[in-house]
C-alpha positions in Angstrom: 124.3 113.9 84.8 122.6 115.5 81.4 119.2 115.9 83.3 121.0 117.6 86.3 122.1 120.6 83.6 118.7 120.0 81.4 116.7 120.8 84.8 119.1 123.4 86.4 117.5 126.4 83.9 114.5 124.8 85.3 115.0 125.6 89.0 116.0 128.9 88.5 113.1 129.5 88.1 112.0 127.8 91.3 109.9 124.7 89.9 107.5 124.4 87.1 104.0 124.7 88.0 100.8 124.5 86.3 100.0 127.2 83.6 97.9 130.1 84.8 98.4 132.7 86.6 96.8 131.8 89.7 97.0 128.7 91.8 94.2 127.1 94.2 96.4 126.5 97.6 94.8 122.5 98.5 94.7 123.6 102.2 93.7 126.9 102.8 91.8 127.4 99.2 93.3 131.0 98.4 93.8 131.6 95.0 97.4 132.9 95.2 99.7 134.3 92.4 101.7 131.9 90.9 105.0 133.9 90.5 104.7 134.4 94.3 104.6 130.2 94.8 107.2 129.9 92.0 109.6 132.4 93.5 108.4 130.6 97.0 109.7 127.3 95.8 106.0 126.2 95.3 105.0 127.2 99.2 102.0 128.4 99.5 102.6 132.6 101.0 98.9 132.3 103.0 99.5 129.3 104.9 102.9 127.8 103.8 101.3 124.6 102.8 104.2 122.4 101.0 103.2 121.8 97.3 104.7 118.6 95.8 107.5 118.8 93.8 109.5 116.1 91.7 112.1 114.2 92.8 114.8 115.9 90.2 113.6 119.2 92.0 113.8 118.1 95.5 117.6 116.4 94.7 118.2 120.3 92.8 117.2 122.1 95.7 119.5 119.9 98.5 123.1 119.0 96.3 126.0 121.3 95.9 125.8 122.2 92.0 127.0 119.4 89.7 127.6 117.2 92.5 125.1 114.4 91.7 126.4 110.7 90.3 123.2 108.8 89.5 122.4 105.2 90.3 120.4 102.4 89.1 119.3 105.2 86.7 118.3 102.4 84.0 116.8 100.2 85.7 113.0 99.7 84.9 109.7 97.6 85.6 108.1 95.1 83.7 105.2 93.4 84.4 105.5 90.3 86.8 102.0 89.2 87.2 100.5 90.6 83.9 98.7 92.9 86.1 95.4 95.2 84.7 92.5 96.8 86.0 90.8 99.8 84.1 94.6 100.1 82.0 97.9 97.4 81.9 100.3 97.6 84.0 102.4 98.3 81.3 100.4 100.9 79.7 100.1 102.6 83.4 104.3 102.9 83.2 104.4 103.8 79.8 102.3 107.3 80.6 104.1 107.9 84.2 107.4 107.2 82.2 106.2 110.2 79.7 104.8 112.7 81.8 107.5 112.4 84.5 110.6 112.0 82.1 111.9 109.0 84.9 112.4 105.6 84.4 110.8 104.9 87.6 109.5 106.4 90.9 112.2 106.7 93.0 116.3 108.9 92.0 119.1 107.5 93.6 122.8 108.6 93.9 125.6 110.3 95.7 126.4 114.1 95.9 127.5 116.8 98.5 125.8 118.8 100.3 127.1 121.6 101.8 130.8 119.7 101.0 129.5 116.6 103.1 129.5 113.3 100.6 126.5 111.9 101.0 124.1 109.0 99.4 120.5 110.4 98.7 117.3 108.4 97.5 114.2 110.5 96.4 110.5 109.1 95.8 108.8 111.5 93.1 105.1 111.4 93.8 104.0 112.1 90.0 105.0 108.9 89.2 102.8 106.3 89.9 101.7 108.1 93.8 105.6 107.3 94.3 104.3 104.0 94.9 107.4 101.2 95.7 107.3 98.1 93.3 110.5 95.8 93.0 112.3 98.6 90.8 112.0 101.4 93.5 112.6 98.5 96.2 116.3 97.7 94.4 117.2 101.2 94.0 116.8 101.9 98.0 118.5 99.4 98.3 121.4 100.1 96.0 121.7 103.8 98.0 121.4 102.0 101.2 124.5 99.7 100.3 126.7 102.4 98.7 126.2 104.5 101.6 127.0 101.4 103.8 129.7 100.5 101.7 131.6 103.8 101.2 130.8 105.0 104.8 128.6 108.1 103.9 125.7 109.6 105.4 122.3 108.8 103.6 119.7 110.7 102.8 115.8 109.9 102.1 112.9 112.2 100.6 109.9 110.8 100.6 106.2 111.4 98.6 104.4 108.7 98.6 101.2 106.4 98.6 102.6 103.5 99.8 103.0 99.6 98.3 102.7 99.7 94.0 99.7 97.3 94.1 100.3 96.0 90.6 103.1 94.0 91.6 101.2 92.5 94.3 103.4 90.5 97.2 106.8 91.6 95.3 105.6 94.6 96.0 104.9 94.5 99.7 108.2 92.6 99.6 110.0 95.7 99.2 109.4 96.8 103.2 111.0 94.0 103.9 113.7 94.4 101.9 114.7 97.8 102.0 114.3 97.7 106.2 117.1 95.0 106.0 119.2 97.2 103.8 118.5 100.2 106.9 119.7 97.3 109.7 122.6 96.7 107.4 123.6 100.1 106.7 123.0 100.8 110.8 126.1 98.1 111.6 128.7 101.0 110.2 128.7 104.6 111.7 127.1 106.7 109.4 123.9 108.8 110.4 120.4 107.7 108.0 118.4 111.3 107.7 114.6 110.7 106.5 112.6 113.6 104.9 109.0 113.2 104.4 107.0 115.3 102.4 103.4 115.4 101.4 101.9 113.1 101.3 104.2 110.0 102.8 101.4 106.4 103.3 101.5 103.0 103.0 104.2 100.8 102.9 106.9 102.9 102.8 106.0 105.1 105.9 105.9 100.9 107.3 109.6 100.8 106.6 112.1 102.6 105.5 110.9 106.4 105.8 110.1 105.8 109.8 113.4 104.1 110.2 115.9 107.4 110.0 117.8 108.3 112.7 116.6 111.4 112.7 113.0 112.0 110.8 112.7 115.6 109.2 109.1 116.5 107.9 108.0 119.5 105.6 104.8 121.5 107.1 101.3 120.3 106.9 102.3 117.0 105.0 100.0 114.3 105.6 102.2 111.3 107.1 100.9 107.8 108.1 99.6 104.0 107.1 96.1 104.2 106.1 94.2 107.6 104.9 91.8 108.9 107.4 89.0 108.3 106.0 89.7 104.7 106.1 90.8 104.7 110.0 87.1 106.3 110.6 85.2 104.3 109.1 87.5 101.1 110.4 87.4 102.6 114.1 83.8 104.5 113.7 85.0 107.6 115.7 86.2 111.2 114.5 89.7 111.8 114.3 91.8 114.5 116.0 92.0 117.9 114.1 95.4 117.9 112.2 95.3 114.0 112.1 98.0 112.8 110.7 99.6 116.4 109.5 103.8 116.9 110.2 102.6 118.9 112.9 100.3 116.6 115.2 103.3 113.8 114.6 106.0 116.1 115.8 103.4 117.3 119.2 103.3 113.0 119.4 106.8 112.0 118.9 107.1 110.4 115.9 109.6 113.1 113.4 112.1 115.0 114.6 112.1 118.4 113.4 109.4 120.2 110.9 111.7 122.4 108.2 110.7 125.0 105.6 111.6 123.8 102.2 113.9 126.6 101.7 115.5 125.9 105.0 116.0 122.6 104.3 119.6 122.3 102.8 121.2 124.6 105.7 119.2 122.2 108.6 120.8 119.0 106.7 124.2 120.9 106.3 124.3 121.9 110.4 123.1 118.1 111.1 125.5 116.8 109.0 128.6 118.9 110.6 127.1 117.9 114.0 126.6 114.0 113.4 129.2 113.1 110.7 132.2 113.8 113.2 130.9 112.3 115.8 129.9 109.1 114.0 133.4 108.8 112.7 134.7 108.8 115.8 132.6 106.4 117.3 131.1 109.1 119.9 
């Protein structure tokens, strides 16, 4: 893919950041260098807090070199229900479309990793939240069935704020849709792997992030349905410390494994020799 050489010279440099020389770390609030974050792979060195990252970067960081086909990669919203509030729908697209340089939220397509085939789908949180409307919704989908259909493993990364509210119901819709496409994909033999980063809400932590086989989170991402301020003030009593962080759900139950971004691609390579042969068997 063109933007797969385009952003290479990009990630060797780690990932682009904002201009400065110092960045404000949103957890621990240390001002830390920002050659140290870049060469960190945007981790913060005080308290290894998980920046965000794009989903071009995230797919970068995982895929053997060169390995990536895209999907769906044309495919765009429109405007269903004429939809405005302080801008247009439209206009709102328009400006995520130009400062992201993607069509929509969410990359799709198949690669290797680590000489595994695999299908991956990545939300990109600086587009729109990484909010799933009907676009988003269809290209899940599309990964979900190529994976199904070709047998492969498939892969999820996750960051983002849940349903896109300017689609409304098509919209909310797209849980529906995309957890059929997981309970399809499930009837073969293939193992689903989902990665959730920070932060990973709404309507897609409802369906198809919770749904992996194995759930991976990065560290300190915020996971969950509603934010909690809003559980607070729905349930009028303080929250645990760490609420909602990778770390209380993984003390709870509810991922798998917490995994350093620059650890990630070796922790998917060892699951994938450990699960693919086994799946294929049947075992």
């Amino acid at each position: 893919m063109a933007w797969f050489k385009k952003e290479k010279s990009a990630i060797s440099k780690k990932v682009k950041v904002p201009e400065g020389l110092w960045i404000k770390c949103d957890i621990c609030k240390e001002i830390v260098y920002r050659k140290e974050v870049e060469k960190n792979l945007m981790v913060c060195p005080k308290c290894n807090y998980h920046f965000r990252i794009s989903a071009k970067e995230r797919i970068l960081l995982l895929v053997d070199e060169g390995s990536f086909s895209e999907i769906g990669a044309n495919l765009t919203s429109n405007d269903p229900l004429n939809f405005k509030d302080l801008k247009s729908y439209r206009d709102r697209l328009k400006n995520s479309q130009q400062k992201s340089n993607l069509e929509e939220a969410a990359v799709a397509g198949s690669a290797s990793i680590g000489g595994h085939p695999v299908v991956l789908a990545a939300l990109d949180f600086g587009f729109m939240g990484g909010s799933m409307g009907s676009v988003v919704g269809e290209k899940f989908a599309m990964a979900a069935e190529k994976a199904h259909e070709e047998n492969l493993p498939l892969i999820t990364i996750v960051s983002s704020g849940g349903a896109r509210m300017q689609e409304g119901i098509l919209s909310l819709m797209q849980m529906a849709k995309t957890s059929a496409a997981i309970a399809r994909f499930k009837e073969g033999n293939m193992p689903y792997i989902s990665i959730l980063a920070d932060p990973t809400f709404g309507g897609v932590t409802a369906s198809f992030a919770s749904l992996g086989d194995i759930i991976i989170a990065e560290p300190k991402s915020l996971i969950g349905f509603a934010g909690p301020r809003v559980i607070e003030q729905t349930i009028k009593q303080q929250l645990p410390e760490n609420f909602q962080r990778a770390e209380f759900l993984h003390e709870h139950g509810m991922i798998d494994l917490i995994t350093k971004r620059k650890e990630l691609k070796q922790t998917l390579i060892k699951l994938l020799s450990l699960t693919v042969g086994n799946y294929k068997t049947g075992s």
